[in-house]
C-alpha positions in Angstrom: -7.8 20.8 -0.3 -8.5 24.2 -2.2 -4.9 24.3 -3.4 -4.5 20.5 -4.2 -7.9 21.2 -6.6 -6.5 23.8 -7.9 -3.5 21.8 -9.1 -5.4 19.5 -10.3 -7.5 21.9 -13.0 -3.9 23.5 -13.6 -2.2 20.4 -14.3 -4.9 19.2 -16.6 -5.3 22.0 -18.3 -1.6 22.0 -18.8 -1.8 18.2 -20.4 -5.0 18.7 -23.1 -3.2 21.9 -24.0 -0.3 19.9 -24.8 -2.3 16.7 -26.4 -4.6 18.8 -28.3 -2.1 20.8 -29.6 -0.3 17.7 -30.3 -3.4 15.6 -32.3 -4.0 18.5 -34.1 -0.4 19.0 -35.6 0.3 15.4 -36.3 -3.0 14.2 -37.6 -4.0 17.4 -39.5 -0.5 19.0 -40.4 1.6 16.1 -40.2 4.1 17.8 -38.1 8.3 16.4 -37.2 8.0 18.9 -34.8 5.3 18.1 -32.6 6.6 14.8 -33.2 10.4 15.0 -31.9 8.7 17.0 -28.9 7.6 13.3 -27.5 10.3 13.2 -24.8 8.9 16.8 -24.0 5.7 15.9 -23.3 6.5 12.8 -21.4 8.5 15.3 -19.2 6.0 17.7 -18.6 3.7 14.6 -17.5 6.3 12.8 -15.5 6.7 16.5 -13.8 2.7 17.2 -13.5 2.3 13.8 -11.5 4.9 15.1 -9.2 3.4 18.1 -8.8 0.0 16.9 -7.8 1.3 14.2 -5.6 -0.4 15.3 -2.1 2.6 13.7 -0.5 6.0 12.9 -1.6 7.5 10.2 1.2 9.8 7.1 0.8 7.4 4.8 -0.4 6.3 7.0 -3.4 9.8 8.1 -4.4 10.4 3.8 -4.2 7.6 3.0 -6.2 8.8 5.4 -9.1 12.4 4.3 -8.8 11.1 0.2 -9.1 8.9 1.5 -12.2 11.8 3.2 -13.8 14.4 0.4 -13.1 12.4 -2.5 -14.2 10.6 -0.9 -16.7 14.2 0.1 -18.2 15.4 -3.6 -17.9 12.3 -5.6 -19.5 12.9 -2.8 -22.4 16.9 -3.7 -22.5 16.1 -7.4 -22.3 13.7 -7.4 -24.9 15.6 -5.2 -27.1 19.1 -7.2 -26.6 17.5 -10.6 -26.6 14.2 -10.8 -27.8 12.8 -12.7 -24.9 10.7 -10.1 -23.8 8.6 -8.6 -25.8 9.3 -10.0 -29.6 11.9 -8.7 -31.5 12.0 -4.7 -32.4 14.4 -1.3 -32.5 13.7 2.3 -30.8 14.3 5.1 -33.4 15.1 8.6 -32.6 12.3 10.0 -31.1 12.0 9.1 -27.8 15.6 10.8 -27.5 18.7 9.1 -26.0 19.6 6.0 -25.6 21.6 3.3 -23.8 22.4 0.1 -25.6 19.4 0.5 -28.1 16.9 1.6 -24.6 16.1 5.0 -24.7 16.4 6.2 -21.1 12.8 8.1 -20.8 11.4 4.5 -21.7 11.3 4.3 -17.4 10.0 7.3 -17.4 6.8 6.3 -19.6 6.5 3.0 -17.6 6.2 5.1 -14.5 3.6 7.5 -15.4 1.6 4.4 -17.3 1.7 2.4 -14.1 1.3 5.0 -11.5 -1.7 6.0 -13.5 -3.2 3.0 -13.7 -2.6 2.4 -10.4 -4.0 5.5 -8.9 -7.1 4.9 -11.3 -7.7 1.5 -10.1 -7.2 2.1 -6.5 -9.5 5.2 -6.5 -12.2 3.8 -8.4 -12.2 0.5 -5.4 -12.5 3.5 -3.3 -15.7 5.0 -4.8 -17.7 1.9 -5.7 -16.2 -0.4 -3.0 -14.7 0.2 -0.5 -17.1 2.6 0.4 -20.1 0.0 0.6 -19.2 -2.4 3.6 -21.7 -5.3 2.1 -19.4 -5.1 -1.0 -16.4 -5.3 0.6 -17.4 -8.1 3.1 -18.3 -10.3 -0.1 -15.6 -9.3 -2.2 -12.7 -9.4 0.8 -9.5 -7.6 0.8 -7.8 -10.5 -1.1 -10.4 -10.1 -4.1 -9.8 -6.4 -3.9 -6.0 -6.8 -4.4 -6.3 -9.0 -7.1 -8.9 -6.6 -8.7 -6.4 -4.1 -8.5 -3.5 -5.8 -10.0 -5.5 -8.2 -12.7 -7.7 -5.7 -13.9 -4.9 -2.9 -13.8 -2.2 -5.2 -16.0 -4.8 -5.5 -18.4 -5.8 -2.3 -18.9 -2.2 -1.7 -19.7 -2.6 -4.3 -21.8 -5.4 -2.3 -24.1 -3.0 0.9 -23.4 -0.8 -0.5 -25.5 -2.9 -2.3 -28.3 -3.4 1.5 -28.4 -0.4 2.9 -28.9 1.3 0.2 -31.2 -0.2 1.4 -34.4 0.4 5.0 -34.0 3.9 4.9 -32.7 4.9 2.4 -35.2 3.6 5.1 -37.9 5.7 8.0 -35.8 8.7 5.4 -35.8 8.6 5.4 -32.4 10.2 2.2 -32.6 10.0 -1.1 -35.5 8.9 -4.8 -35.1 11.4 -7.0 -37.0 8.7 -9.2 -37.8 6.0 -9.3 -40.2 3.3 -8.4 -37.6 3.4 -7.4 -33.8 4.2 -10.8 -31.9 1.7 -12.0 -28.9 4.4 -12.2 -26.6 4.3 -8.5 -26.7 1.4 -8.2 -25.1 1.8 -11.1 -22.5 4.9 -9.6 -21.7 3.6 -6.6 -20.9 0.9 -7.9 -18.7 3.8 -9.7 -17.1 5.7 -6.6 -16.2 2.8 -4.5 -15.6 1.6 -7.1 -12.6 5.1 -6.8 -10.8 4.7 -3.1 -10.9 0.9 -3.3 -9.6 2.3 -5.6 -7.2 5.1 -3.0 -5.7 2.5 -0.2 -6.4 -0.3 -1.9 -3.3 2.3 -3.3 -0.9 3.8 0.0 -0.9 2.4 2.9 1.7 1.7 6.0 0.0 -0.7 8.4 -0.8 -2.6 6.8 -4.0 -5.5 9.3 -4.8 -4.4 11.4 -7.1 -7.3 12.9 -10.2 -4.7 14.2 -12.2 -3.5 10.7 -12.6 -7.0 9.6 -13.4 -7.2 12.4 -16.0 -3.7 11.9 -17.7 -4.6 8.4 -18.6 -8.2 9.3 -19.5 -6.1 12.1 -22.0 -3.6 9.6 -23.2 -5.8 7.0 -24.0 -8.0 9.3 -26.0 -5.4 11.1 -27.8 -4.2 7.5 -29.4 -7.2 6.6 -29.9 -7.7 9.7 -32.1 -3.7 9.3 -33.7 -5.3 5.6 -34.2 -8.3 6.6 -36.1 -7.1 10.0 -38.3 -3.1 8.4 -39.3 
């Protein structure tokens, strides 16, 4: 437990350091640099959440595969076809690409759902779990759908977040006038599929570096959001 705290206080150190230094270059020195180093960063997260994982086993290493792979496709059908989505092209910085996708986009879909996921499922465990009179009036199916409704939207508002600021870094470009609401549907869409494969599958799903990469992210575009 000592060592898995330890972690922990490592590995979020390790992520401010990196988003602070970030904010501060972009919004104050309006840095390239910091800028191309995206893909970095989402590495060094991606590589974090590994790290802190108490337990790697099969249904962990499946979850991450199924966020990666269908992350990837609603990103290749949205791009090639504009059915999911709206209608938009990736620029450079997110690094390589496959047929306009670039291929960390599964990556970032990973850490955003396994984030959200942990976050949700940990914070049932505090307030409700926890409390058998809560849980007997609430039931198991209530708690599910907690889990998966109230996760998918929160991804939702992670990317009403982002939008702005990584249409400012060129992250990627809407084709149309202004960011379409089938956008956001979509990805409440996708998001609940992942939720879904994220509580059926059996691994551990406490994880407070999780918690506190989301809780960085989120405030780091919300800063990028207000100072760009």
């Amino acid at each position: 437990m000592h060592l898995l705290k330890t972690k922990t206080q490592i590995a979020t150190f390790i992520a401010l350091l990196f988003h602070i230094s970030g904010f501060i270059a972009i919004a104050l020195f309006k840095s390239q640099l910091f800028v191309s180093l995206t893909p970095l960063n989402l590495l060094v997260s991606f590589c974090l959440l590994l790290w802190t994982q108490q337990k790697i086993n099969k249904g962990f290493i499946f979850f991450i595969i199924n966020a990666y792979v269908i992350g990837f496709a609603s990103e290749w059908i949205g791009i090639n076809t504009g059915k999911l989505f709206g209608h938009y092209v990736y620029g450079q910085v997110l690094g390589p690409k496959w047929q306009g996708v670039p291929l960390l986009i599964g990556i970032n879909w990973a850490i955003t759902l396994l984030c959200i996921g942990v976050s949700m499922h940990m914070l049932h465990r505090r307030f409700v779990i926890r409390q058998p009179v809560k849980t007997s009036v609430f039931g198991k199916s209530w708690l599910n759908l907690s889990l998966i409704i109230d996760g998918a939207g929160i991804a939702v508002f992670f990317d009403w977040i982002i939008e702005p600021v990584a249409i400012k870094l060129a992250f990627w470009k809407w084709l149309s006038p202004d960011i379409p609401a089938l956008n956001y549907w979509s990805w409440f869409g996708v998001s609940i599929i992942l939720l879904v494969v994220f509580r059926l599958l059996q691994f551990e799903k406490s994880n407070l570096f999780a918690v506190h990469l989301l809780l960085i992210q989120l405030m780091f575009f919300l800063l990028l959001k207000t100072f760009l």
